[in-house]
KENUVEX-235851 format. One record per residue (C-alpha): x, y, z; residue number from 1. Coordinates in steps of 0.02 Angstrom, whole numbers, plus 50000, padded with zeros to 5 digits. Example, Ala and Ser with C-alpha at 12.3 -4.5 7.8 and 13.67 -1.06 7.14 Angstrom:
<nodes>
- px, py, pz, seq
- 50615, 49775, 50390, 1
- 50684, 49947, 50357, 2
</nodes>
This chain:
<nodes>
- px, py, pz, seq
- 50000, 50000, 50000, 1
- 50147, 50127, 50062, 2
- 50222, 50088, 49867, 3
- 50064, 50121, 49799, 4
- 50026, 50271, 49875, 5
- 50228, 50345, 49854, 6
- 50194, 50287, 49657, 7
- 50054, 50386, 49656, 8
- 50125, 50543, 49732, 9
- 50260, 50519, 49614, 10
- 50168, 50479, 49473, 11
- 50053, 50649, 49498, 12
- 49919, 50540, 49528, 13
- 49756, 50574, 49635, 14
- 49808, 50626, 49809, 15
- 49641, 50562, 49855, 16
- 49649, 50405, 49773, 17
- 49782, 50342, 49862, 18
- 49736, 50395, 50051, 19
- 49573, 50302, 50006, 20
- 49665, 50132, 49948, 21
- 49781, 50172, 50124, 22
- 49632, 50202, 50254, 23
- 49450, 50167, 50181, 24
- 49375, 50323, 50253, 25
- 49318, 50443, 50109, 26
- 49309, 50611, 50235, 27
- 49482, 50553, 50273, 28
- 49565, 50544, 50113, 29
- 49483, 50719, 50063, 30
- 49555, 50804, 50201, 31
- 49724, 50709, 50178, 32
- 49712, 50789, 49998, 33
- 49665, 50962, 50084, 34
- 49821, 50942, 50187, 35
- 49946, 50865, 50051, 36
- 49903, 50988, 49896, 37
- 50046, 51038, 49821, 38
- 50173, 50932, 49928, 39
- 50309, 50793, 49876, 40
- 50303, 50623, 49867, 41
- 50400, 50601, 50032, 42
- 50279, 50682, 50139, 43
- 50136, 50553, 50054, 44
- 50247, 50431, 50107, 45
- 50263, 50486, 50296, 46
- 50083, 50484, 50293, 47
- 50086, 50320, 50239, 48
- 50214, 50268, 50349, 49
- 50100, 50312, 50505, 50
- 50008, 50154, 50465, 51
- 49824, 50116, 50442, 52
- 49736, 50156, 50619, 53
- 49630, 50336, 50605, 54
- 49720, 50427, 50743, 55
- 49891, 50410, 50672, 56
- 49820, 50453, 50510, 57
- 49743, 50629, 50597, 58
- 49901, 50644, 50695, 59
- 50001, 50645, 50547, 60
- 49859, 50761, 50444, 61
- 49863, 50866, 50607, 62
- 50072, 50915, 50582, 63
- 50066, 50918, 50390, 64
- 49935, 51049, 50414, 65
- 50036, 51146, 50527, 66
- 50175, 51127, 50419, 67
- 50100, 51185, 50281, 68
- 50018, 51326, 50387, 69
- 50214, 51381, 50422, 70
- 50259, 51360, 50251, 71
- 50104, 51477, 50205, 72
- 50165, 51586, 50329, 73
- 50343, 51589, 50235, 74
- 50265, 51622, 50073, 75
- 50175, 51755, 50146, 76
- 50317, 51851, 50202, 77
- 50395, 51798, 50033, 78
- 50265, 51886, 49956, 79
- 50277, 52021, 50081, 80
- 50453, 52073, 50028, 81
- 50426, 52012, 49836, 82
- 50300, 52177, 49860, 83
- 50424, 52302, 49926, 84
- 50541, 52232, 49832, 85
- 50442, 52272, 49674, 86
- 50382, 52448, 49757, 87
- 50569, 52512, 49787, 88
- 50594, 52444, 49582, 89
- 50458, 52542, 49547, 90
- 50512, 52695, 49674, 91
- 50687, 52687, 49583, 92
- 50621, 52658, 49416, 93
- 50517, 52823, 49428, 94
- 50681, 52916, 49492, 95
- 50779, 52858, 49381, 96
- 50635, 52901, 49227, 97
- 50626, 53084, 49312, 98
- 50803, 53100, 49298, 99
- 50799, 53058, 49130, 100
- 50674, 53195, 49105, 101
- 50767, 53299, 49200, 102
- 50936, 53274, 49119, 103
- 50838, 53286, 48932, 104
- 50751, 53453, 49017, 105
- 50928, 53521, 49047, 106
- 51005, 53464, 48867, 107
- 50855, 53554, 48786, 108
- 50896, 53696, 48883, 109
- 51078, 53708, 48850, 110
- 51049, 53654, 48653, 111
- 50934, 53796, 48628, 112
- 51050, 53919, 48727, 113
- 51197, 53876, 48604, 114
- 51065, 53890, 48458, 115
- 51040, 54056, 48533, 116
- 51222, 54117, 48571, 117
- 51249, 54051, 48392, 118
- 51121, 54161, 48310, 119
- 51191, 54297, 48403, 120
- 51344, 54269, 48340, 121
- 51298, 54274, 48190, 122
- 51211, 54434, 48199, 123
- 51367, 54504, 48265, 124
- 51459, 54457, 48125, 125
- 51333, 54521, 48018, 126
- 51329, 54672, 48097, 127
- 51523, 54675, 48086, 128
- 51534, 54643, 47897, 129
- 51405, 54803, 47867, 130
- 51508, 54910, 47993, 131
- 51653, 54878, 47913, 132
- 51582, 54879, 47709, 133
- 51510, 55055, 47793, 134
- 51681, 55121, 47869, 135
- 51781, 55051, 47717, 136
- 51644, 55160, 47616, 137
- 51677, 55325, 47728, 138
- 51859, 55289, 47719, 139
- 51831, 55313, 47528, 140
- 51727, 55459, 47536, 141
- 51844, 55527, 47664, 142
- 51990, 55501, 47547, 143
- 51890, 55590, 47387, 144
- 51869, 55720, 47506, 145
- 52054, 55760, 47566, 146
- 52102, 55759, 47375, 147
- 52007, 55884, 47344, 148
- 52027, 55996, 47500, 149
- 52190, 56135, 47483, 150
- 52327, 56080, 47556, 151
- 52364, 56208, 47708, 152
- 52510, 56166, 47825, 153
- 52539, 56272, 47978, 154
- 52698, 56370, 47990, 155
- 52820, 56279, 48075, 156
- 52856, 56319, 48234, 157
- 52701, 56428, 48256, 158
- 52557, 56355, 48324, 159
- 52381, 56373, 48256, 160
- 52289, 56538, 48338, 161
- 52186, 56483, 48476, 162
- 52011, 56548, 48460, 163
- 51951, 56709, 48593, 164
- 51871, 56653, 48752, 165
- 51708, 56734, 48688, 166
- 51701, 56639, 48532, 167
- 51697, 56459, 48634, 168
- 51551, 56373, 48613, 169
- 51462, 56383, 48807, 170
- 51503, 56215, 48847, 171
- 51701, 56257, 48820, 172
- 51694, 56410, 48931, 173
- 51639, 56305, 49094, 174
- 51760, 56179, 49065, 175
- 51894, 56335, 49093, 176
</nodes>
């Protein structure tokens, strides 16, 4: 019976099969399948092993349901820390996704602060190359002009007449 039963569990037969073949007692075997779902082979065979008589059978029943009362207990507080475990992924993964926003905030920022110095720039050189066309121009004019001015020279060693007091312009008398 104890080889039929550990076949069984091995097997992945019925659960419930087998503790009827061991003790006759339908309410029995359905509660030894309440108490052996999802457990190996060996513990069907300590079951086994307790012998035919009822009360070892419900002793036995009695500390596999404890046992796997613990081990529900342990997969609780598995899936107790599986949780936080997945709420501090989730915690950093949203950090780590604002940062990324953040950093790709700041890039945007300083790209279109170079495309602005750059425009800049390039208005200032613009601005340059017209000043310059412009002063080159008056430099031409300037040089038309002074060909076609007399040429007067000061007497050397004789300095130009400085102009009367009363003839400065109002702003040149209060600097005197």
């Amino acid at each position: 019976m104890l080889a039929a039963a550990g076949e069984a569990g091995e097997e992945g037969g019925s659960l419930a099969e087998a503790a009827l073949d061991l003790f006759g007692d339908p309410a029995l075997a359905a509660r030894c399948q309440a108490a052996l779902r999802g457990t190996d082979p060996a513990a069907l065979a300590s079951l086994c092993a307790a012998g035919g008589s009822a009360a070892a059978a419900q002793h036995t029943i009695a500390a596999l349901t404890d046992a796997v009362r613990q081990l529900g207990g342990c997969l609780e507080a598995m899936l107790g820390q599986q949780q936080r475990l997945l709420s501090a992924a989730a915690t950093w993964e949203a950090r780590a996704a604002g940062h990324r926003r953040g950093v790709r905030a700041r890039a945007a920022a300083a790209a279109a602060e170079l495309l602005h110095a750059r425009n800049a720039l390039a208005e200032a050189l613009a601005r340059e190359q017209r000043l310059r066309a412009d002063c080159e121009a008056r430099g031409a004019e300037l040089a038309v002009l002074r060909a076609s001015w007399p040429q007067q020279r000061p007497q050397r060693g004789r300095r130009a007449p400085r102009p009367e007091p009363a003839k400065l312009p109002a702003a040149a008398r209060q600097e005197e």
